[in-house]
C-alpha positions as CSV (number, residue, x, y, z in Angstrom):
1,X,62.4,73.8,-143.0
2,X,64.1,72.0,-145.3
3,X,66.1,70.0,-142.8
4,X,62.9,69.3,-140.8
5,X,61.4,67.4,-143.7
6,X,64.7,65.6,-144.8
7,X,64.0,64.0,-140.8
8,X,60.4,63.4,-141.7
9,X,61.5,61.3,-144.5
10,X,64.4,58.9,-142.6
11,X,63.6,55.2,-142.7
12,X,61.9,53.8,-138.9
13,X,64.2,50.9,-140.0
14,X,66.9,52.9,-138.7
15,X,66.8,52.3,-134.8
16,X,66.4,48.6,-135.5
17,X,69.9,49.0,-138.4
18,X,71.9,50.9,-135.1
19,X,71.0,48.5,-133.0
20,X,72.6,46.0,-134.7
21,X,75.8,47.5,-135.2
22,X,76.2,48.7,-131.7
23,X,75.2,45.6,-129.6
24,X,78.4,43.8,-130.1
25,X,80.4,47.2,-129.3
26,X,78.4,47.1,-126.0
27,X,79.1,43.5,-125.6
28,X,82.5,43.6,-126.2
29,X,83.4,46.8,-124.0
30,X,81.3,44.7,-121.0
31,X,83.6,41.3,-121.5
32,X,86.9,43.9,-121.2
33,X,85.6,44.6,-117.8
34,X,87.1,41.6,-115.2
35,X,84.5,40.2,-113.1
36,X,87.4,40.5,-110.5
37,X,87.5,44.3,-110.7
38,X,85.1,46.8,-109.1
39,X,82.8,47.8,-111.7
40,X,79.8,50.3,-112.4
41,X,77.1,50.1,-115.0
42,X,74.0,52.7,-116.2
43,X,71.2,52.3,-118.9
44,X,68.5,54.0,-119.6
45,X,66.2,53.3,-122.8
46,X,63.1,55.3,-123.6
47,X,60.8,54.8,-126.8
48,X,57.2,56.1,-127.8
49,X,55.5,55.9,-130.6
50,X,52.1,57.3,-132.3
51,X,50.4,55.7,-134.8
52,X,46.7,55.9,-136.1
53,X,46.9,59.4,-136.3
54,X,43.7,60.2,-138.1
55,X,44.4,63.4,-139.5
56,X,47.7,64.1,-141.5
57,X,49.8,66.4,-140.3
58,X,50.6,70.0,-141.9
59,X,54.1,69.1,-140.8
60,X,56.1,66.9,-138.6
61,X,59.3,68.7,-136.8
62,X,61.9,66.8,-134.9
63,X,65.3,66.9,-133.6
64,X,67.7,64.3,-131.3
65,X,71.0,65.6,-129.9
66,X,73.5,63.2,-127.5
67,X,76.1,63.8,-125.5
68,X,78.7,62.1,-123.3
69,X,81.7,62.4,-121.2
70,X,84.5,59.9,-119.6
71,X,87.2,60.3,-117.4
72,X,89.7,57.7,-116.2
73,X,88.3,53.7,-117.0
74,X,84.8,54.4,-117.7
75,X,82.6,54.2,-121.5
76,X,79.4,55.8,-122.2
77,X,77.2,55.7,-125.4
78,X,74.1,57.4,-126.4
79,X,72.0,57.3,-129.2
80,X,68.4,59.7,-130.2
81,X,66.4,59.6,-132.9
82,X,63.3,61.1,-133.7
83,X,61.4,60.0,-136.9
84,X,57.8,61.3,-138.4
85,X,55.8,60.3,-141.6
86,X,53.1,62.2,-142.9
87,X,52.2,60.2,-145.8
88,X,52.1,56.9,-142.9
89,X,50.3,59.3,-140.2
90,X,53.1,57.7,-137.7
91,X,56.0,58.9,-135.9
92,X,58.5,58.0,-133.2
93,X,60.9,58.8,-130.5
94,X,63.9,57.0,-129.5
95,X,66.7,57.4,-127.0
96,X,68.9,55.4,-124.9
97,X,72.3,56.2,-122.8
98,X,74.5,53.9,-121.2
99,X,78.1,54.3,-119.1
100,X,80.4,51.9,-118.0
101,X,83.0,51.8,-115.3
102,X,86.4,50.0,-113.8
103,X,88.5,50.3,-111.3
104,X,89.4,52.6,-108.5
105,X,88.6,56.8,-110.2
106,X,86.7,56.9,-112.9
107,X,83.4,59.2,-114.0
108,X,81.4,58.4,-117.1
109,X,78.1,60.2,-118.0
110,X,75.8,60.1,-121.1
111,X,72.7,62.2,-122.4
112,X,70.3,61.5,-124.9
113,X,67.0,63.4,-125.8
114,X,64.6,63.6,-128.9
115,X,62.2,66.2,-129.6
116,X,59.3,65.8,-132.3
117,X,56.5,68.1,-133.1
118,X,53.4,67.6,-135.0
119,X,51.2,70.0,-136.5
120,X,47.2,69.6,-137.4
121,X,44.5,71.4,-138.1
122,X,41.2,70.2,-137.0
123,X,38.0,71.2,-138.9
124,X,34.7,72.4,-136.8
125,X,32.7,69.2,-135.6
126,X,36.1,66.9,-136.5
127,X,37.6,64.6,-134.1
128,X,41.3,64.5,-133.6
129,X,42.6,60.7,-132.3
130,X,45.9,58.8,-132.0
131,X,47.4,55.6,-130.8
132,X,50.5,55.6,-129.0
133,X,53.2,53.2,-126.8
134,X,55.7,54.1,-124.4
135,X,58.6,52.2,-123.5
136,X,61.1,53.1,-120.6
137,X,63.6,51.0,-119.3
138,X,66.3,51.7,-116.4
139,X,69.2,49.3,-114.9
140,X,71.7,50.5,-113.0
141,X,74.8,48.3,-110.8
142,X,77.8,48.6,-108.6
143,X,80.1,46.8,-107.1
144,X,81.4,48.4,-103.9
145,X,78.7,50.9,-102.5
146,X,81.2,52.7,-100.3
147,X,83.3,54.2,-103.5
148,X,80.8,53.7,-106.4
149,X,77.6,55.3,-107.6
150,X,75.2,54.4,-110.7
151,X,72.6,57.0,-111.9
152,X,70.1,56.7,-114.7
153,X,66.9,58.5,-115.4
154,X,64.1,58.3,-118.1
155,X,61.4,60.7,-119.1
156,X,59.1,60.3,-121.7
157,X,56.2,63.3,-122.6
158,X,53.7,64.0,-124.7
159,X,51.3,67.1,-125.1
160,X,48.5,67.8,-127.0
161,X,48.5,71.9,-127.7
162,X,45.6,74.2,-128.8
163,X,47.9,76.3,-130.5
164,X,45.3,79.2,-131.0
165,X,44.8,79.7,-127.0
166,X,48.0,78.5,-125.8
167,X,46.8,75.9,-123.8
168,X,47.5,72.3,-123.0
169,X,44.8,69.9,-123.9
170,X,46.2,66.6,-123.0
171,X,49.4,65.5,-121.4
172,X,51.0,62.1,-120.8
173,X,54.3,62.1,-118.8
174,X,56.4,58.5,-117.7
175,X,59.4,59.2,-115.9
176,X,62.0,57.4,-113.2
177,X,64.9,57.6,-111.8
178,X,67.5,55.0,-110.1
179,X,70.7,56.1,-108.0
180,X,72.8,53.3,-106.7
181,X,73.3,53.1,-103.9
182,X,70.1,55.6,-102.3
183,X,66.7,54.9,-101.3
184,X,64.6,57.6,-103.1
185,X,64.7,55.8,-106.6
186,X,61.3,56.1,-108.5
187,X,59.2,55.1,-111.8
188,X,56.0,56.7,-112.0
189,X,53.2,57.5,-114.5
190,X,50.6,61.1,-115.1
191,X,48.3,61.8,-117.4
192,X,45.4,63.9,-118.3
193,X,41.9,62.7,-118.3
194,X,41.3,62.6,-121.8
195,X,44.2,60.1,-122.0
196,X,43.3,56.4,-122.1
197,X,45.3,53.2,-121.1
198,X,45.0,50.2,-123.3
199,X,47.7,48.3,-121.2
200,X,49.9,49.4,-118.7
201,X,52.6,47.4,-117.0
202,X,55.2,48.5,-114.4
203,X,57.8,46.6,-112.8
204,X,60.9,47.5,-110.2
205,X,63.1,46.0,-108.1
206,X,64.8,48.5,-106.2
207,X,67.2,48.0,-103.2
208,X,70.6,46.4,-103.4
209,X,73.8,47.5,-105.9
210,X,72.0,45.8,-108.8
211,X,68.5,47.8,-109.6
212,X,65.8,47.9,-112.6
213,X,62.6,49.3,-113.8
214,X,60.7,49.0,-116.7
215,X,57.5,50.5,-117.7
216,X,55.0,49.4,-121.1
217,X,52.3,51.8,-121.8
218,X,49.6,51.2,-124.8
219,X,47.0,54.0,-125.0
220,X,44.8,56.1,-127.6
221,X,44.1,59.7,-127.5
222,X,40.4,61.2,-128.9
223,X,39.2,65.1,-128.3
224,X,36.0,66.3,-130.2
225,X,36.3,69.7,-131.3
226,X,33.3,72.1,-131.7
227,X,35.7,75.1,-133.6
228,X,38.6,74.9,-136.2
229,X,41.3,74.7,-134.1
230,X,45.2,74.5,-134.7
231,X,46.9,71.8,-133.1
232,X,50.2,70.7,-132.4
233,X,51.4,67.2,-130.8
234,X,54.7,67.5,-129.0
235,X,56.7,65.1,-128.0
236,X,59.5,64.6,-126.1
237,X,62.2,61.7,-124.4
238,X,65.3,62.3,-122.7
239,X,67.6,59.8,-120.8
240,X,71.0,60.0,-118.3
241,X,73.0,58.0,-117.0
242,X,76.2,58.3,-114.5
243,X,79.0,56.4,-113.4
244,X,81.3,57.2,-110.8
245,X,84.0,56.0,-108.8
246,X,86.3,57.9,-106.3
247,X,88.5,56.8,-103.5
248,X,88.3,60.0,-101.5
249,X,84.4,60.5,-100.1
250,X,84.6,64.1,-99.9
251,X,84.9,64.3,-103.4
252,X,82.5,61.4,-103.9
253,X,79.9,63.0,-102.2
254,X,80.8,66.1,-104.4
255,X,80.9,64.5,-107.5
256,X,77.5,62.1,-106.2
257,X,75.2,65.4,-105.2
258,X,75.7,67.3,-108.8
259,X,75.2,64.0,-110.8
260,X,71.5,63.7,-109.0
261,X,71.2,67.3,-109.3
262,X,71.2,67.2,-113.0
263,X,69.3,64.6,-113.0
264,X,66.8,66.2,-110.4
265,X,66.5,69.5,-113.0
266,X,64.5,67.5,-115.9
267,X,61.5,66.6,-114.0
268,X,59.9,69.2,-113.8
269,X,56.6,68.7,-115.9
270,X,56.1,71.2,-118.5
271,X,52.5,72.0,-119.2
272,X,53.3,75.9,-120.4
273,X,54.0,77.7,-123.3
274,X,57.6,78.3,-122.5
275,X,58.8,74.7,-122.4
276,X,62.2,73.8,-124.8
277,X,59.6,71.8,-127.3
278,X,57.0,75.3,-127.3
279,X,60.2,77.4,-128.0
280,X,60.4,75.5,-130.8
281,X,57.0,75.5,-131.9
282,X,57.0,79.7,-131.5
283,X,60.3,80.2,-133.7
């Protein structure tokens, strides 16, 4: 536990201090690549916040992992953070991966996922609320479709638990996915009822070896409740990206088909008590 509340206690500042130090990295590793050479690039950014939480939490719980992998002339980064106040009533998830590729063989992947849980107890004839925005951003581009491939997917999710019965009050799930080149790419957005849009904007532009999508969600959250009831707010945002180039297109089609795969594994929604985030919660 002690761990858990050392995280509660990180500056938000953070996000904005990395991103200053690793932009001209990113910059720099992009002007080594020569516009003359075949070249491959993924991103995938994903952010949500909660603010206005009007009851303070008996505990905020989070945890970000990354990981990434390169062979041959390919980069990858990836960065998750998941930070929580109580004193503020706020708290936040960030993640982003990005890969980079050159030449002629090359396969560079990146993962990135924050978790962040929230629990609250809610007195009989209390209401529990919360403001929250969701960011998610994907870009992927290649330069020769017949021996290059870009992937990147985004998901971001929120639940609202009654802890008490085990069930899932209110759910919020963004996710998308772009695959370069392929005509099945994606952004899309669910939600429970009880879940309110503010503002919601959504743009792609799908087709082609360059392709985007962004999504920017602003929305509140308010359940009366009748009982005292133990809550918990989980969140969740994960992001991958892919880059690959081979030559030989049996093995491209190899390497292609288990890249989407992955990626095809982490959208499943999870409304149960099993999910990763509910493990969690149980232990």
């Amino acid at each position: 536990m002690a761990n858990f509340k050392d995280c509660m206690m990180r500056s938000f500042s953070f996000i904005q201090r990395f991103a200053l130090c690793v932009t001209p990295l990113i910059a720099s590793y992009s002007l080594a690549i020569a516009p003359s050479r075949a070249a491959t690039f993924g991103y995938s950014e994903a952010n949500l916040n909660f603010t206005n939480i009007n009851i303070e939490p008996l505990v905020f719980l989070t945890d970000a992992d990354g990981f990434t992998n390169v062979n041959g002339m390919a980069n990858a980064f990836s960065f998750a953070e998941a930070d929580a106040s109580s004193f503020l009533q706020q708290a936040s998830n960030s993640t982003f991966s990005e890969a980079f590729g050159a030449g002629r063989s090359y396969l560079g992947e990146a993962e990135s996922q924050s978790r962040l849980i929230g629990l609250f107890f809610v007195d009989a004839g209390q209401h529990f609320s919360f403001d929250f925005t969701a960011y998610l951003e994907l870009e992927t581009s290649i330069d020769n479709p017949l021996e290059e491939n870009a992937i990147a997917f985004g998901e971001i999710d929120f639940e609202l638990i009654d802890i008490d019965n085990s069930n899932v009050l209110d759910f919020f799930l963004l996710v998308g996915d772009i695959v370069t080149p392929d005509n099945s790419d994606f952004i899309t957005l669910d939600k429970s009822d009880n879940v309110t849009f503010t503002n919601s904007i959504t743009t792609s532009n799908f087709g082609g070896i360059k392709e985007n999508a962004t999504a920017s969600i602003q929305g509140s959250v308010q359940r009366h409740f009748a009982n005292p009831t133990n809550l918990a707010l989980i969140a969740f945002t994960r992001n991958q990206v892919v880059v690959v180039a081979v030559p030989e297109p049996s093995a491209k089609t190899g390497l292609l088909f288990g890249a989407i795969l992955i990626g095809f594994t982490i959208k499943a929604k999870r409304k149960t008590i099993s999910s990763p985030l509910h493990s969690t919660l149980a232990q």
